[in-house]
C-alpha positions in Angstrom: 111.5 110.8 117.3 109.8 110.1 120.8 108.8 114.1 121.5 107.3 113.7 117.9 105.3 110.9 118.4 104.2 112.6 121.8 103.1 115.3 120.5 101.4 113.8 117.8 99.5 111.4 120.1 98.5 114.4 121.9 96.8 116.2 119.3 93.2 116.8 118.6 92.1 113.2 118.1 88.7 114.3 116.9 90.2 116.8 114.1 88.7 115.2 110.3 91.6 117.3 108.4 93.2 114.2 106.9 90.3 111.0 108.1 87.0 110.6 107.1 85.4 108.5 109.3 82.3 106.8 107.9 79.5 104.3 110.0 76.9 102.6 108.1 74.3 99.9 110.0 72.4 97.1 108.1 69.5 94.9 109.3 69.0 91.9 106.8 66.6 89.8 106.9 68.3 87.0 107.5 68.8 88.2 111.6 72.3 89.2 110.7 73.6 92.7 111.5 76.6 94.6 109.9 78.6 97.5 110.6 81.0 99.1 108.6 83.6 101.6 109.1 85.5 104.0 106.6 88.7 106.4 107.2 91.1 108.3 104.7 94.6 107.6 105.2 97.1 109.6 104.6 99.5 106.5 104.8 100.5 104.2 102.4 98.7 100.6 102.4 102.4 98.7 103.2 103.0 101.3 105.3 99.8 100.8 107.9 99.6 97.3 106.9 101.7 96.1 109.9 100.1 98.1 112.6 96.5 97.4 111.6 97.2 93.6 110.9 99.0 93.3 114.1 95.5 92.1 115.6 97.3 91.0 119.2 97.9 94.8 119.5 94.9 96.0 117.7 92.7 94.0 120.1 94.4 95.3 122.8 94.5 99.3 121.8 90.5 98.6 121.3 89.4 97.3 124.6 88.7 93.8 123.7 89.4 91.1 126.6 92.8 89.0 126.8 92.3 85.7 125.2 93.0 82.0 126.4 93.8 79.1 124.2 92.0 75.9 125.3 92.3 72.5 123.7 90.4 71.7 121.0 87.3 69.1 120.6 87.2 65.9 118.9 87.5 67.5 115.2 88.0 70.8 115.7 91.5 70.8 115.2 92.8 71.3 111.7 93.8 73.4 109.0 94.2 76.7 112.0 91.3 76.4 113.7 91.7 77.1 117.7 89.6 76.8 120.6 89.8 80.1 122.9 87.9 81.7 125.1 88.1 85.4 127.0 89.0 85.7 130.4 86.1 86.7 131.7 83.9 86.2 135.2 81.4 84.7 132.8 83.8 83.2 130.2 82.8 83.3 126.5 83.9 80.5 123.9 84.6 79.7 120.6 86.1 78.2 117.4 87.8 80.3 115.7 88.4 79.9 111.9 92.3 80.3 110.4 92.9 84.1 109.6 92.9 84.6 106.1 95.5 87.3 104.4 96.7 88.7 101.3 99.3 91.2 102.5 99.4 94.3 102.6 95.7 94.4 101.4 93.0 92.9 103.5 92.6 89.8 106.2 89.7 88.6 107.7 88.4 85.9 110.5 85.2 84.0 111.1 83.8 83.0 114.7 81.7 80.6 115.8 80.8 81.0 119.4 79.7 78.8 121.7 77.8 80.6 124.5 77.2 84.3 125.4 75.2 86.4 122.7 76.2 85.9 119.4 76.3 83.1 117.3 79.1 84.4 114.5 81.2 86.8 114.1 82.8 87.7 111.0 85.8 90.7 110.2 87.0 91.6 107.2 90.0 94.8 107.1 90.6 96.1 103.3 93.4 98.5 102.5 93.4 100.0 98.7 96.2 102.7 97.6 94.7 105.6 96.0 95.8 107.0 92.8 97.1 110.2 94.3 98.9 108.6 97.7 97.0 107.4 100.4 95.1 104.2 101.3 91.1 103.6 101.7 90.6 101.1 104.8 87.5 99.8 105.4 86.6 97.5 108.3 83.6 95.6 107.9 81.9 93.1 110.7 78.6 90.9 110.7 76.9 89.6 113.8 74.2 86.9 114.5 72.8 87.5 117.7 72.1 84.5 119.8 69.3 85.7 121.7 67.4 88.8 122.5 70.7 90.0 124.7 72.7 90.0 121.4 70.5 91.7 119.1 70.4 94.3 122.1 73.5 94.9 123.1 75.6 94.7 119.6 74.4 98.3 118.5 75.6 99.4 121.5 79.0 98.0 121.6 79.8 97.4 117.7 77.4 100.5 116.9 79.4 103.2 119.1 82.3 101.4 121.1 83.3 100.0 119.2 83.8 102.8 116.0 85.1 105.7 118.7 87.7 102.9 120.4 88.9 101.6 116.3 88.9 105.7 115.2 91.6 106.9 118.0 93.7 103.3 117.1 93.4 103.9 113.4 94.4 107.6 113.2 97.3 106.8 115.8 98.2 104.0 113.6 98.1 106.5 110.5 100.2 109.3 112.0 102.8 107.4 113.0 102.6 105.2 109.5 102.8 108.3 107.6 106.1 109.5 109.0 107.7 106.0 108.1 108.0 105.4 111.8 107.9 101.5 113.4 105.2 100.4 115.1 108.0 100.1 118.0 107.8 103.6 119.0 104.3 103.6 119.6 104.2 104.5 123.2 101.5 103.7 126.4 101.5 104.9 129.6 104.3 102.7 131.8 104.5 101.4 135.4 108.1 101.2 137.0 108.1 98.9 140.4 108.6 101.2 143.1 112.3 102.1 143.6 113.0 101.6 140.1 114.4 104.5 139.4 117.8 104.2 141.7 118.0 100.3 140.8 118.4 101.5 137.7 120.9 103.9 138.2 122.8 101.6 140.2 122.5 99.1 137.2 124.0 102.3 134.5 126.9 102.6 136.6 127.6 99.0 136.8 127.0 98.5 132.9 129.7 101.4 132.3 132.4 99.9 134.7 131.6 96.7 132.2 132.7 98.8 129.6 129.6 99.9 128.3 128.9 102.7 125.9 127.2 105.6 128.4 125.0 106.9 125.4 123.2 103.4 124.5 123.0 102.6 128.0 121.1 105.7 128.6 119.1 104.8 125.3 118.6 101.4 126.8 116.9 102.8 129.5 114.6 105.5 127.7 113.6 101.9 125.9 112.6 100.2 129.2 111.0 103.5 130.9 108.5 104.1 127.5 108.4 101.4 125.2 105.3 99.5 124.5 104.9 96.3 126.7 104.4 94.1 123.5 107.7 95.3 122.2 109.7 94.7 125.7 107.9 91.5 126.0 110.4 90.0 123.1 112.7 93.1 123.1 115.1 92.0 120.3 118.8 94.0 120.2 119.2 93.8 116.9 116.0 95.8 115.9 117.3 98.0 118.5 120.3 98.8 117.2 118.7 98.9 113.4 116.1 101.7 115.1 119.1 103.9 116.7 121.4 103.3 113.9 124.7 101.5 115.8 126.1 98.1 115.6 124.3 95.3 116.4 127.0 93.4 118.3 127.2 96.6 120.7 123.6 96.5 121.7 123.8 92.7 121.7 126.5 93.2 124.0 124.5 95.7 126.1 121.9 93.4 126.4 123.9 90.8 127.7 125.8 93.0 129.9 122.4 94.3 131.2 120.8 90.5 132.1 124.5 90.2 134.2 123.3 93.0 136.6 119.7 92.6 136.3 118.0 95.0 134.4 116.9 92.6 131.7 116.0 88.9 131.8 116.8 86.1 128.8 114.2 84.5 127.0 114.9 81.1 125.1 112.5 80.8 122.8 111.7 77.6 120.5 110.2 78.5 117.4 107.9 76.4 114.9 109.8 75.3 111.8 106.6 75.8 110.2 104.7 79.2 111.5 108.2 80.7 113.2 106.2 81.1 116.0 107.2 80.8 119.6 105.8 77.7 120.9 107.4 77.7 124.4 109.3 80.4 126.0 112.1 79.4 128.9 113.2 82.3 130.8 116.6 82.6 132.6 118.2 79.4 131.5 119.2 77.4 129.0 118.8 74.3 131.4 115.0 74.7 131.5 114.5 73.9 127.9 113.2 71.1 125.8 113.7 71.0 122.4 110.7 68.3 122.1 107.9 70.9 121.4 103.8 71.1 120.4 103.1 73.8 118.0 99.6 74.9 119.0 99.5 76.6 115.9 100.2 74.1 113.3 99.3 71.2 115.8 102.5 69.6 115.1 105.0 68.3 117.1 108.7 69.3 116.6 112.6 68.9 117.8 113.8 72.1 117.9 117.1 70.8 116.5 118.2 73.5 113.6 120.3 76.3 113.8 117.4 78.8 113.8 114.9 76.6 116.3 115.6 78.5 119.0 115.7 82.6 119.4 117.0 84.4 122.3 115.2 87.6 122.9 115.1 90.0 126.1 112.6 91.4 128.8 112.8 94.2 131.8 113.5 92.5 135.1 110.2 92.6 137.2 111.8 94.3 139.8 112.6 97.2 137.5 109.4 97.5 134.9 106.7 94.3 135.3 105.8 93.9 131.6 102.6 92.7 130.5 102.4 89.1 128.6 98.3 89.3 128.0 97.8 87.7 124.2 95.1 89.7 123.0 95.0 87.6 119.6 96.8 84.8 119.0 96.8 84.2 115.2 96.7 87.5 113.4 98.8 88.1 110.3 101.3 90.1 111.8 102.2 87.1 114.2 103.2 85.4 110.9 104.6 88.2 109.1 106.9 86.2 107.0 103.5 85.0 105.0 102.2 87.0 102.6 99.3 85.1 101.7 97.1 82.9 104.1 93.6 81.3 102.5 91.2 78.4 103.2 90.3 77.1 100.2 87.5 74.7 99.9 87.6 71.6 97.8 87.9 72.7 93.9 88.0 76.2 94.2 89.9 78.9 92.9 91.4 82.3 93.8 93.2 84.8 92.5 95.5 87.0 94.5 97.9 89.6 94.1 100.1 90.3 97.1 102.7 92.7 97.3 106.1 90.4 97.6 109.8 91.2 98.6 112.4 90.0 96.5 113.5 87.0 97.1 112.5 83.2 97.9 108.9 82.0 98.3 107.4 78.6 99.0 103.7 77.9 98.3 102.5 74.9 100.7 99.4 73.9 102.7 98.7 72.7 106.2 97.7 68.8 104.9 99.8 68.6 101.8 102.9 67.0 101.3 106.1 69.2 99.8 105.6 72.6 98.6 106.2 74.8 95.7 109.8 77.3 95.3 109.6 80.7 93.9 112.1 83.4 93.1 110.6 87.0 93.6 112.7 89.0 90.8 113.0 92.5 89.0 112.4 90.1 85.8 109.8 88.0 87.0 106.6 86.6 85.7 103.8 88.8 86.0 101.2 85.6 86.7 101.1 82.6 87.6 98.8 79.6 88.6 99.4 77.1 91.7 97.6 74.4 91.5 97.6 71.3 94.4 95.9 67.7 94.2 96.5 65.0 95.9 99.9 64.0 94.1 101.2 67.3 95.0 102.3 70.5 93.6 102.0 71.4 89.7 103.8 73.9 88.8 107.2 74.9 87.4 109.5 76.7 89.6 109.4 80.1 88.1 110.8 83.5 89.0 107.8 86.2 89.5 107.5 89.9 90.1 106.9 91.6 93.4 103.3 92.0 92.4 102.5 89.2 90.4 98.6 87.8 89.9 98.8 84.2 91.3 95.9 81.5 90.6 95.3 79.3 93.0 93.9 75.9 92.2 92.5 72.9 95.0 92.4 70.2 93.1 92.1 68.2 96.2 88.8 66.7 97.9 90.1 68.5 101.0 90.1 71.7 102.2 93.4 73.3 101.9 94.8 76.1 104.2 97.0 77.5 102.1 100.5 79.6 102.7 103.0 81.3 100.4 105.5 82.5 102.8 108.9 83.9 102.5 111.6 81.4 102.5 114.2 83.4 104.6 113.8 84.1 108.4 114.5 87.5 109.8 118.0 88.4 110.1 117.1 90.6 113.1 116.2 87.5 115.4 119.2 86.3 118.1 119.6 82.6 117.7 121.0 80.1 120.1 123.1 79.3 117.7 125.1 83.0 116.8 125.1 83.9 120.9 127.0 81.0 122.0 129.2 81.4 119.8 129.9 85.0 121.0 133.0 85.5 123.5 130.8 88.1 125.7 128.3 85.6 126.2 130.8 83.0 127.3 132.3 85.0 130.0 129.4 86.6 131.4 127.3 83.2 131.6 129.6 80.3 132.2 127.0 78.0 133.7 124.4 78.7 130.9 123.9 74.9 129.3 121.8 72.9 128.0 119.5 69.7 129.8 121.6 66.5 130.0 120.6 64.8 126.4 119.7 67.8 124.7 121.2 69.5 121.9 120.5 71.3 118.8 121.9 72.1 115.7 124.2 75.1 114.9 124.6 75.3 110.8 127.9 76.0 109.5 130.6 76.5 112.2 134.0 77.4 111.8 135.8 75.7 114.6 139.5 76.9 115.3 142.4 74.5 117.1 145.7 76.2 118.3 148.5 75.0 120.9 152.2 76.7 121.2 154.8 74.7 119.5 157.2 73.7 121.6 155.8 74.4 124.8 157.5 71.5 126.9 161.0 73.0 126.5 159.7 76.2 127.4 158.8 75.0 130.5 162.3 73.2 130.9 164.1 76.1 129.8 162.5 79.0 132.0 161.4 76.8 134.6 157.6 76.5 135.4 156.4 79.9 137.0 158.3 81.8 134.1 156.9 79.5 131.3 153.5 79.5 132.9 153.1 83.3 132.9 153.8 83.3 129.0 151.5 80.7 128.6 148.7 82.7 130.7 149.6 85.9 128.8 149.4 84.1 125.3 146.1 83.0 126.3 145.3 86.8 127.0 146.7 87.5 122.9 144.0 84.6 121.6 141.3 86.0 123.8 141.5 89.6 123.1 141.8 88.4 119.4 139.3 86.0 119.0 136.6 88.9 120.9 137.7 91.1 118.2 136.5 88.7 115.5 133.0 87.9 117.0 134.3 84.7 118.3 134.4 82.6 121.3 137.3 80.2 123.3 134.7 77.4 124.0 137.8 75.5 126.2 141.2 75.3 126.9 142.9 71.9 126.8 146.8 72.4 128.9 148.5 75.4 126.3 145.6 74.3 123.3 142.7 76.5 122.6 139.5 75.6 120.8 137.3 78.5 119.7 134.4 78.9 117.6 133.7 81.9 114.8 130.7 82.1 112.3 132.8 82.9 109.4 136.0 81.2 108.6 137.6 84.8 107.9 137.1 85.8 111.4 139.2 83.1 112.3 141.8 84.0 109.8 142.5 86.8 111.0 142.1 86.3 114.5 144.7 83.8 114.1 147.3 86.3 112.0 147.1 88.8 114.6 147.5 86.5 117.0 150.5 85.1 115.6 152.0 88.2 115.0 151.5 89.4 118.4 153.5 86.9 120.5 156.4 86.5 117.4 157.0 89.7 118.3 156.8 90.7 121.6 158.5 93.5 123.4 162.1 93.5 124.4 163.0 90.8 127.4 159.9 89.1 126.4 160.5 85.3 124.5 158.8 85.3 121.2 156.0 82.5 120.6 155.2 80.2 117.9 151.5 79.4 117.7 150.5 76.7 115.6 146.5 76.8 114.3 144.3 75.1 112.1 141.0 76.0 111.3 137.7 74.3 109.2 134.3 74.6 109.2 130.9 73.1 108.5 128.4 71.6 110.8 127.8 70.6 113.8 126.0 70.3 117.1 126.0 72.3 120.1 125.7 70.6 123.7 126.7 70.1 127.3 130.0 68.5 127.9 132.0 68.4 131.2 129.1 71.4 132.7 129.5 73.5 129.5 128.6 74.3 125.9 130.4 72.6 123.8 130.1 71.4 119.7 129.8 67.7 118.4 130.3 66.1 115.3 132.2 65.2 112.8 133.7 68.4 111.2 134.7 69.4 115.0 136.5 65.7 115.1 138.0 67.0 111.3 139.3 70.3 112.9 141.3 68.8 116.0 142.9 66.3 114.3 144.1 69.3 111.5 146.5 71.0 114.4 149.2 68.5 114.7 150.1 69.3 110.9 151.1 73.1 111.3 154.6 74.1 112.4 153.9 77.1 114.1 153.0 81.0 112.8 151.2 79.2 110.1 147.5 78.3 109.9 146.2 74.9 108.5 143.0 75.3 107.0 140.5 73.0 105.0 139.9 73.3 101.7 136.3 74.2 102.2 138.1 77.3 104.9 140.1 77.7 101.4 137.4 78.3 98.7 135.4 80.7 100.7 135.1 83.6 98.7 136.5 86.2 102.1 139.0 84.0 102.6 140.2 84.2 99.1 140.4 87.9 99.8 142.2 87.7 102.4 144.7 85.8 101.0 145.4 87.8 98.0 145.0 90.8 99.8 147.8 93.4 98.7 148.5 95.2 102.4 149.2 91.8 103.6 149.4 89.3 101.0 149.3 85.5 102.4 151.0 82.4 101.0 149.1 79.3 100.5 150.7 75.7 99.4 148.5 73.1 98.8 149.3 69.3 100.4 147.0 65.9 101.0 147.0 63.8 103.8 144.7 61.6 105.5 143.7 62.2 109.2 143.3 59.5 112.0 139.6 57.9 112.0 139.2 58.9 108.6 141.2 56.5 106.9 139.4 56.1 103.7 139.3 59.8 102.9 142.1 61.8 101.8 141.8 65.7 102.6 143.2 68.4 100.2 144.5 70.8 103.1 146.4 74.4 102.7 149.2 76.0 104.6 149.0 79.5 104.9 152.0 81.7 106.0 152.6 86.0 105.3 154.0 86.0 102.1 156.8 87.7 103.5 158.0 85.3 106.0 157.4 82.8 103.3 160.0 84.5 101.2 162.2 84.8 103.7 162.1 81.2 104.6 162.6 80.3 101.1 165.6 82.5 101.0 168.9 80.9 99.9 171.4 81.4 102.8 174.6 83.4 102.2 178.2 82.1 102.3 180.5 84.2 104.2 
């Protein structure tokens, strides 16, 4: 896929066999100029959509300055508006106006500058299909000069710059588009430190004696030689390993691997509940972070304390590739791509939009309002519908709609209303906080990563595992200590190669006990029967083991206890106290653990059918409650217990 994109980089940029490329210059009256530009796609309009809406690298493939947020005046703020300014000798600023969007069809921005030569600036980028295949884009742009340097000088740089810098971006953009490739493999020239190159061949043979996979390490490094610095900047394994087509725990773990022996560096980042967007980013450690955050963006303030708060992504060491950080835009609608539609709308007006949706759930809500509106995006769904907002609230029924539905838009309000329909889940490819501390790799490789004193944050549902060797103080009597305490180290061994196998982790060990973490409670389940049937049966000269487990789930806190991540709460208080009820080679579970629909199947699962016998109880601290628990055993060693003994 790289040669391709090579050589189609390298190709005739000039050649009009597929784009049209179309200039026409106005001079109203009014003092205000406008430009506007026309090309042919071959693409499709969803396709392009998220490399020409990505404005942070637009901006940057077209030669306009890195950008600096400043804080905003007395009234300024609101609604999306931002102060910035380029970084300049002579710096230029301005306010700029929220981005407005109706994806995948047009966006547009209005700035009002404060010095230099113009006065405004407004952009407007339209994408319509074409009956036949294909998608019209036209980019238009109007001007007020300032002064006599403004009306000068925009001809020049928006009359033919400008169009030659926009036509090599846009019929990149559309060759790469059109062959259904990611804007990830769009490629720039690359700078490795000097010495680089045996560092990083030092680094491959360290990440194969860890066990690494030779082929995605060498893919790992093709990533970090050529990718684009925007995409290292926030490299994300999963979307790695969806782009190469493996598993995303094995590039997950390559990435981890990889920050052990430096080739890549973490990045904790804490994202906006509101825009998703990353409104502080901690490098190295976990220690370094608060979780008491300003979204610049929504000019909110925050606790980053839910189980998708905070994203771990990746970056190349600087001593390998420096990667540049430059924000080139810091609003456009691909930095928001979960929101399909973004519009300022003025007290009592109406619009009418008609975005292209994904299936699923949407909210409609605004920057000032209260609440928000729930859709369902379904094969069945409404083909219109009308939103409208006042002062009470929302008014409207929740309602399922179609991916392409016509959707009214009503301010009732005496406010403007920056309004947002955005989709309700977040992006399954991001690395949360949550799901990598929870992951065995991550525990052994980083031991000391932990959280400030004080801090913690949420980690959704958890199943939490308990387990302890039944028995254990006459095995030490028995066999004497050093004997005993080799078993013990080996059966610790059995629970960590098992619980690795399950995507878990052993967050401690307390004496013989273990407590581990999964984020499913089948993982657990069947961690804990191989487990089990591992040291029951051990090889000859070896003395069997009876492991005793319980497991629940729900949720729960993560943070710092005794120097390390640990979990806090009540359902991890539930769990513990659920241990001291299983015999040994049986598994306790909650009845929440029971009803999951996986565990169910692993129950009744015909290969290796499980017998469950329901039982209630009530647990120390919890006096007032009574729990419905289960006790799970192989259905064969269930019949066999339940054998009646023969008379000789």
């Amino acid at each position: 896929m790289h040669k391709v994109l090579i050589e189609l980089f390298t190709q005739q940029q000039r050649k009009k066999r597929y784009t049209e490329h179309i200039m026409e210059q106005n001079h109203p009256q009014d003092g205000r100029l406008t430009y506007r530009w026309e090309w042919q796609l071959q693409s499709e309009a969803d396709a392009f959509w998220p490399f020409f809406a990505d404005t942070n690298r637009l901006n940057r493939d077209t030669g306009i300055f890195p950008v600096q947020e400043l804080p905003p005046r007395d009234g300024e703020a609101g609604n999306g508006r931002r102060r910035l300014k380029f970084r300049l000798p002579l710096p230029i600023s301005w306010v700029e106006e929220p981005f407005e969007w109706v994806a995948p069809y047009r966006y547009g921005v209005l700035r009002h500058y404060d010095n230099g030569p113009l006065r405004t600036m407004r952009v407007l980028a339209q994408m319509t299909p074409k009956p036949g295949g294909g998608t019209t884009l036209v980019y238009e742009t109007w001007v007020e000069p300032r002064n006599i340097i403004g009306r000068l000088s925009a001809p020049i740089v928006l009359g033919i710059i400008a169009p030659r810098r926009f036509n090599k971006a846009v019929q990149l953009y559309d060759k790469v588009a059109a062959i259904a490739a990611p804007p990830e493999l769009l490629q720039r020239p690359y700078r490795l430190v000097p010495g680089a190159e045996g560092r990083m061949k030092t680094m491959a043979d360290q990440l194969l004696a860890l066990g690494a996979s030779e082929k995605l390490v060498e893919r790992l490094l093709q990533e970090i030689k050529q990718a684009d610095d925007l995409v290292l900047a926030h490299l994300r394994p999963y979307a790695l390993a969806d782009r190469w087509g493996v598993p995303r725990r094995s590039v997950l773990e390559l990435a981890l691997m990889a920050t052990r022996v430096g080739l890549l560096d973490f990045q904790w980042e804490v994202l906006c509940p509101m825009c998703r967007g990353a409104s502080d980013r901690v490098h190295n450690h976990l220690s370094e972070m608060a979780t008491n955050v300003h979204c610049p963006t929504c000019n909110i303030n925050f606790k980053a304390d839910t189980e998708n708060a905070i994203e771990l992504t990746f970056a190349p060491n600087p001593s390998i590739r420096p990667v540049e950080r430059t924000e080139f835009c810091v609003a456009g609608p691909q930095q928001t791509p979960h929101v399909a539609v973004q519009l300022l709308l003025p007290p009592g007006a109406k619009r009418t939009v008609t975005p292209r949706l994904n299936f699923g759930r949407y909210r409609a809500r605004t920057a000032l309002l209260a609440g928000n509106q729930q859709f369902l995006v379904a094969e069945q769904g409404a083909t219109q519908a009308e939103i409208c907002m006042d002062s009470q609230g929302w008014h409207a029924e929740d309602k399922a709609l179609s991916v392409s539905a016509a959707i009214e838009l009503y301010n009732q309000t005496d406010e403007e209303q920056l309004f947002i329909l955005e989709q309700m889940a977040w992006s399954d490819q991001a690395i949360t906080a949550a799901e990598v501390i929870s992951l065995q790799r991550f525990r052994d490789l980083f031991t000391r990563e932990t959280l400030q004193p004080g801090e913690q944050f949420a980690v959704g549902s958890l199943t939490v595992l308990f387990t302890d060797l039944r028995d254990s103080t006459r095995l030490y009597r028995e066999i004497g200590d050093a004997p005993a305490f080799g078993l013990v180290r080996n059966h610790f061994d059995v629970l960590h190669e098992a619980i690795d196998a399950e995507e878990g982790a052993i967050v401690k060990t307390i004496g013989d006990a273990v407590m581990a973490v999964f984020r499913r409670p089948v993982s657990a389940m069947r961690a804990m029967a191989r487990s089990q049937q591992i040291l029951a049966n051990p090889p000859d000269g070896i003395r069997p083991l009876q492991l005793k487990a319980a497991i629940h789930a729900g949720h729960s806190i993560a943070v710092t206890l005794n120097e390390r991540l640990d979990y806090f709460g009540t359902n991890i208080n539930i769990a513990a106290r659920l241990e001291k009820f299983s015999q040994g080679d049986d598994m306790i579970i909650s009845d929440f653990v029971y009803r999951d629909p996986e565990v169910q199947e692993f129950i009744t699962n015909p290969d290796a059918p499980m017998q469950a016998t329901a039982f209630e109880t009530q647990l120390k601290g919890f006096d007032d409650e009574c729990f419905n628990l289960w006790r799970v055993v192989p259905a064969v060693a269930h019949s066999v217990a339940n054998e009646p003994s023969k008379v000789e």
